[in-house]
C-alpha positions as CSV (number, residue, x, y, z in Angstrom):
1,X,15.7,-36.3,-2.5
2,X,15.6,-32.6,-1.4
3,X,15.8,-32.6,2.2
4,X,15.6,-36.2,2.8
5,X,17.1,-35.9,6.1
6,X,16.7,-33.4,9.0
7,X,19.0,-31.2,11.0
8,X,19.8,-33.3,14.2
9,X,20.1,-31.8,18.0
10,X,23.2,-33.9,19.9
11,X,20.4,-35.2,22.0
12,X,18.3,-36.9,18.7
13,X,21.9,-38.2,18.0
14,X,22.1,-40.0,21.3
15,X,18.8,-41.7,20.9
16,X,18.1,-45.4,21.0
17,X,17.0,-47.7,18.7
18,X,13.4,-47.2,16.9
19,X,11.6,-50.1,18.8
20,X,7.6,-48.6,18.0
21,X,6.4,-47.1,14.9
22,X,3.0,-44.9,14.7
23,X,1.6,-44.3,11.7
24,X,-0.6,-41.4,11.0
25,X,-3.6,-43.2,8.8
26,X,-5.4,-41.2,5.8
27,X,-2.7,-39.8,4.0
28,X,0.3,-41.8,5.4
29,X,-1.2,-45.5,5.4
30,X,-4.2,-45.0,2.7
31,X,-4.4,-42.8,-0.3
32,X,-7.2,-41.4,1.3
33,X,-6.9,-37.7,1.4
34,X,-8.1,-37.2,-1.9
35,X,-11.0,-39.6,-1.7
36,X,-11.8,-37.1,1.4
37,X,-11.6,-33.9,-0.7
38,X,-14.2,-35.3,-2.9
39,X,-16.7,-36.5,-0.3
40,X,-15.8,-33.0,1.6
41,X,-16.9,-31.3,-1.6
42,X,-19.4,-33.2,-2.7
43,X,-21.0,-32.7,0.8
44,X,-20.4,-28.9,1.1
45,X,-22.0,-28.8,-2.1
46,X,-25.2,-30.4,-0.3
47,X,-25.1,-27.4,2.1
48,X,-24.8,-24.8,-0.5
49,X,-21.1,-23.8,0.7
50,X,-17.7,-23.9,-1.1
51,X,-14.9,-25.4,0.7
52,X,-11.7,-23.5,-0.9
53,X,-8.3,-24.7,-1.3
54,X,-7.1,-23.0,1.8
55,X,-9.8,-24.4,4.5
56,X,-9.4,-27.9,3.1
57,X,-6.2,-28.1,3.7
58,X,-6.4,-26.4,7.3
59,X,-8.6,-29.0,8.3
60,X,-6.5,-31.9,7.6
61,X,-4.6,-34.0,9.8
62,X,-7.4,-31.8,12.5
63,X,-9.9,-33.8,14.8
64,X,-13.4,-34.0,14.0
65,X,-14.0,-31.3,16.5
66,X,-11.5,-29.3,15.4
67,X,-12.6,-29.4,11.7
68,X,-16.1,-28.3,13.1
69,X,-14.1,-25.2,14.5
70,X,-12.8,-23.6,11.4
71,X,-15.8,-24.8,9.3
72,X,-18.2,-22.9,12.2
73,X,-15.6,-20.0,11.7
74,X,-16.0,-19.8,8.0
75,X,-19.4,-20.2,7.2
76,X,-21.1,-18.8,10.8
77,X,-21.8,-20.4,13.9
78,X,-25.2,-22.0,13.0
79,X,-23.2,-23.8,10.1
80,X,-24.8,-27.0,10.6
81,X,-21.4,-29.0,11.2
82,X,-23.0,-33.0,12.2
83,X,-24.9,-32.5,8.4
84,X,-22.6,-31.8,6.3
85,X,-20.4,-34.5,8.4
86,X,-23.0,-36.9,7.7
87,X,-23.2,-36.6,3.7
88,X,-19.7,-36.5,3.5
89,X,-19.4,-39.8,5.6
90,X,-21.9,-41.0,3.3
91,X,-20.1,-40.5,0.3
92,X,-16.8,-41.2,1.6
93,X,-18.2,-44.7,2.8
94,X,-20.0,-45.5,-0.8
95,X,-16.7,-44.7,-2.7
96,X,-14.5,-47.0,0.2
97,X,-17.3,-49.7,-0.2
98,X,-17.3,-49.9,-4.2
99,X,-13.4,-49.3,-4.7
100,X,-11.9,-50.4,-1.6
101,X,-9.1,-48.9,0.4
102,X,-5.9,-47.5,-1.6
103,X,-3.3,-48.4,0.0
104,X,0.1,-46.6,-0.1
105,X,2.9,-47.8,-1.6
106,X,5.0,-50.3,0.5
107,X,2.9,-49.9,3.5
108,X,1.9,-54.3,3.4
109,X,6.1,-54.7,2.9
110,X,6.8,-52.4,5.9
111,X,4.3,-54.2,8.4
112,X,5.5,-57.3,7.3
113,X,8.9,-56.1,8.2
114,X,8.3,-54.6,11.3
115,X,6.1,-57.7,12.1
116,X,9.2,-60.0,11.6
117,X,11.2,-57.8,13.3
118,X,9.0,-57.9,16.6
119,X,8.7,-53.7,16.3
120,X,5.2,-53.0,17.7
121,X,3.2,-50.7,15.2
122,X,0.2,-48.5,16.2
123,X,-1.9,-46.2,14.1
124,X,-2.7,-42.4,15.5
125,X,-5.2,-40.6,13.2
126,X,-7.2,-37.9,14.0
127,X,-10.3,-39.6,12.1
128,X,-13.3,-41.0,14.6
129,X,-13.2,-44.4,15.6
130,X,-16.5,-45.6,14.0
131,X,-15.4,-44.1,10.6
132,X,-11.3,-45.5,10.9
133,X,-11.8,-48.7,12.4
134,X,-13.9,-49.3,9.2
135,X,-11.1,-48.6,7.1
136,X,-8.6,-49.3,8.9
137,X,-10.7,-53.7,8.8
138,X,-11.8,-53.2,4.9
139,X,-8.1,-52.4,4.4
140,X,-7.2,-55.7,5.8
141,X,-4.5,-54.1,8.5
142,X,-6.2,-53.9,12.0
143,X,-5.2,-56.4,13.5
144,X,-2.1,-56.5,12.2
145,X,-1.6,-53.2,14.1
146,X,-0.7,-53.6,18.3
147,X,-2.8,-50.2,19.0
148,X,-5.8,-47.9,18.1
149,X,-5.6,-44.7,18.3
150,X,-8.8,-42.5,17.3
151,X,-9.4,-38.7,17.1
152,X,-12.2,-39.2,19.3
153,X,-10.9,-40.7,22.0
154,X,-8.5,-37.5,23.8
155,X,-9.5,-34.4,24.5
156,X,-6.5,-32.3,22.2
157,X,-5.7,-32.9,18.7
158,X,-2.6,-32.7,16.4
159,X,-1.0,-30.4,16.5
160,X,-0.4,-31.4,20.7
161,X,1.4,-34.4,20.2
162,X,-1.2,-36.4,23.4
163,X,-2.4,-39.1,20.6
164,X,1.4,-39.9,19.9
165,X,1.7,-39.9,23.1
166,X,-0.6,-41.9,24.4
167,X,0.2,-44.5,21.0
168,X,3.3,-44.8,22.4
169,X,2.7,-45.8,25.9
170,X,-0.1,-48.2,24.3
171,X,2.6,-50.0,22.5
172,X,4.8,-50.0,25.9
173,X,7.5,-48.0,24.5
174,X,9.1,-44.3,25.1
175,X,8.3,-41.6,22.8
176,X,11.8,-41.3,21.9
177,X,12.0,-44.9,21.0
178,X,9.2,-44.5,18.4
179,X,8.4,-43.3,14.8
180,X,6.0,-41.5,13.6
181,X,5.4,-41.3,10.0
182,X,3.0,-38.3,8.8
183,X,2.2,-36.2,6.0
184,X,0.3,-33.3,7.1
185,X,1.4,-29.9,8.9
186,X,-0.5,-30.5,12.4
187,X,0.9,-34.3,12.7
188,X,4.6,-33.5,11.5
189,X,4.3,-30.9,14.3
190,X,2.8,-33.1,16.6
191,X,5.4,-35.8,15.8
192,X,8.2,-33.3,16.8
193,X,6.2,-32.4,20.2
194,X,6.3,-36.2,20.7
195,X,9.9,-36.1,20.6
196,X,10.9,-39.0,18.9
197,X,11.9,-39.9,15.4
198,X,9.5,-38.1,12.4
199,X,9.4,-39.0,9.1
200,X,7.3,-36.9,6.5
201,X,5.9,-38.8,3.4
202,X,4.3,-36.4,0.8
203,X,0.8,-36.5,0.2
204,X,-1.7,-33.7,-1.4
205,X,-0.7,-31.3,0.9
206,X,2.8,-29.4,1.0
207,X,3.9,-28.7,4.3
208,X,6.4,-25.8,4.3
209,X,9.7,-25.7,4.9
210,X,9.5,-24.1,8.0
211,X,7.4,-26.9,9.6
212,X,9.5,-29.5,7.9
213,X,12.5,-28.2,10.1
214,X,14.0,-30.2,12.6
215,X,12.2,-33.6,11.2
216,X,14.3,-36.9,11.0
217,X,13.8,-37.8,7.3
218,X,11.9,-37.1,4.2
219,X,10.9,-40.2,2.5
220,X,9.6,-40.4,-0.9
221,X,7.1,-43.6,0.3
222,X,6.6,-46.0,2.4
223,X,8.9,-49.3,1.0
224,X,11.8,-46.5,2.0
225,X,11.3,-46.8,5.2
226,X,12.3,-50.2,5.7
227,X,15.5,-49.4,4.5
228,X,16.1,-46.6,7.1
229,X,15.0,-48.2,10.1
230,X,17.4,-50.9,9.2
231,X,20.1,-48.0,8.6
232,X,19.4,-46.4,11.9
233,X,19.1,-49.5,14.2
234,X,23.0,-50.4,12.8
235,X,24.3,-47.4,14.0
């Protein structure tokens, strides 16, 4: 795989074992994102607005407050943002309630593994709590998870890496002792901020080059993963 893994510093060399993983969620856990495009579309269209290409994908991995932001910034600040939030909840709830919750591949092997291997995993998504908690239960994986981490719940957003932060310390380990595993521009960069380990998984968006620069690893899925924390724990 093209780029599969990322310049090193002498200082990422020298770092311990991975003893935490964080997971972002929509995107990296569930195949989510596009489910999201839809309902996001399907709700702008409510509103009378286009969404393009561009501003979709400049909202994801972004906080709902965030999002607001550049939507505000698009379509003028009387753009009534908690609307068009609503339908596309709506929507994105009816499609999760009659299909269910994709799932990535080798995400159940990978918590089993991490279970067995007594490796605390947390999830750190910029998504609300009411709305993820939902998913995060009708996917079957909440409680398999040792912390919560919702975009509503710290003041600044991915790209500042606070949520991974603050994961981290809620699964009592270092930053540096942890991996996160993203797929979107502002949590890779986040996940470097962090300072730990950062593996990208690629989803609908492309992150550039540029940002994918100094990651740990590009994985083509989850059921790789297993593989390299059991590569890197040897060494």
């Amino acid at each position: 795989i093209r780029g599969s893994v990322g310049k090193k510093s002498g200082k990422e060399r020298c770092r311990s074992m991975v003893k935490g993983v964080i997971f972002d969620m929509d995107g990296t856990m569930f195949d989510t994102e596009r489910l999201l495009t839809i309902a996001w579309h399907k709700a702008a269209g409510e509103m009378g607005v286009t969404i393009s290409t561009e501003l979709m994908d400049a909202c994801r991995g972004k906080s709902t407050q965030a999002i607001g932001g550049l939507l505000r910034a698009e379509f003028g600040e009387d753009f009534d943002y908690d609307r068009i939030c609503m339908f596309k909840n709506k929507i994105y709830h009816e499609i999760i309630e009659k299909d269910g919750v994709p799932l990535k591949k080798g995400l159940k092997e990978l918590l089993e593994f991490l279970k067995e291997q007594k490796i605390p995993a947390a999830v750190a998504t910029s998504t609300g709590k009411n709305s993820a908690e939902m998913v995060l239960k009708k996917a079957g994986v909440y409680d398999v998870l040792s912390a919560h981490m919702y975009g509503d719940m710290l003041k600044a957003s991915k790209p500042e890496p606070d949520i991974f932060l603050e994961a981290a310390k809620k699964i009592g380990r270092e930053p540096k002792e942890c991996l996160v595993i993203e797929d979107s521009i502002s949590g890779i960069l986040a996940g470097k901020a962090a300072g730990g380990y950062v593996i990208y998984i690629p989803d609908v968006m492309k992150v550039p080059e540029e940002v994918r620069e100094g990651i740990t690893a590009e994985l083509p899925d989850l059921s790789h993963v297993i593989g390299w924390i059991k590569e890197e724990n040897r060494r």
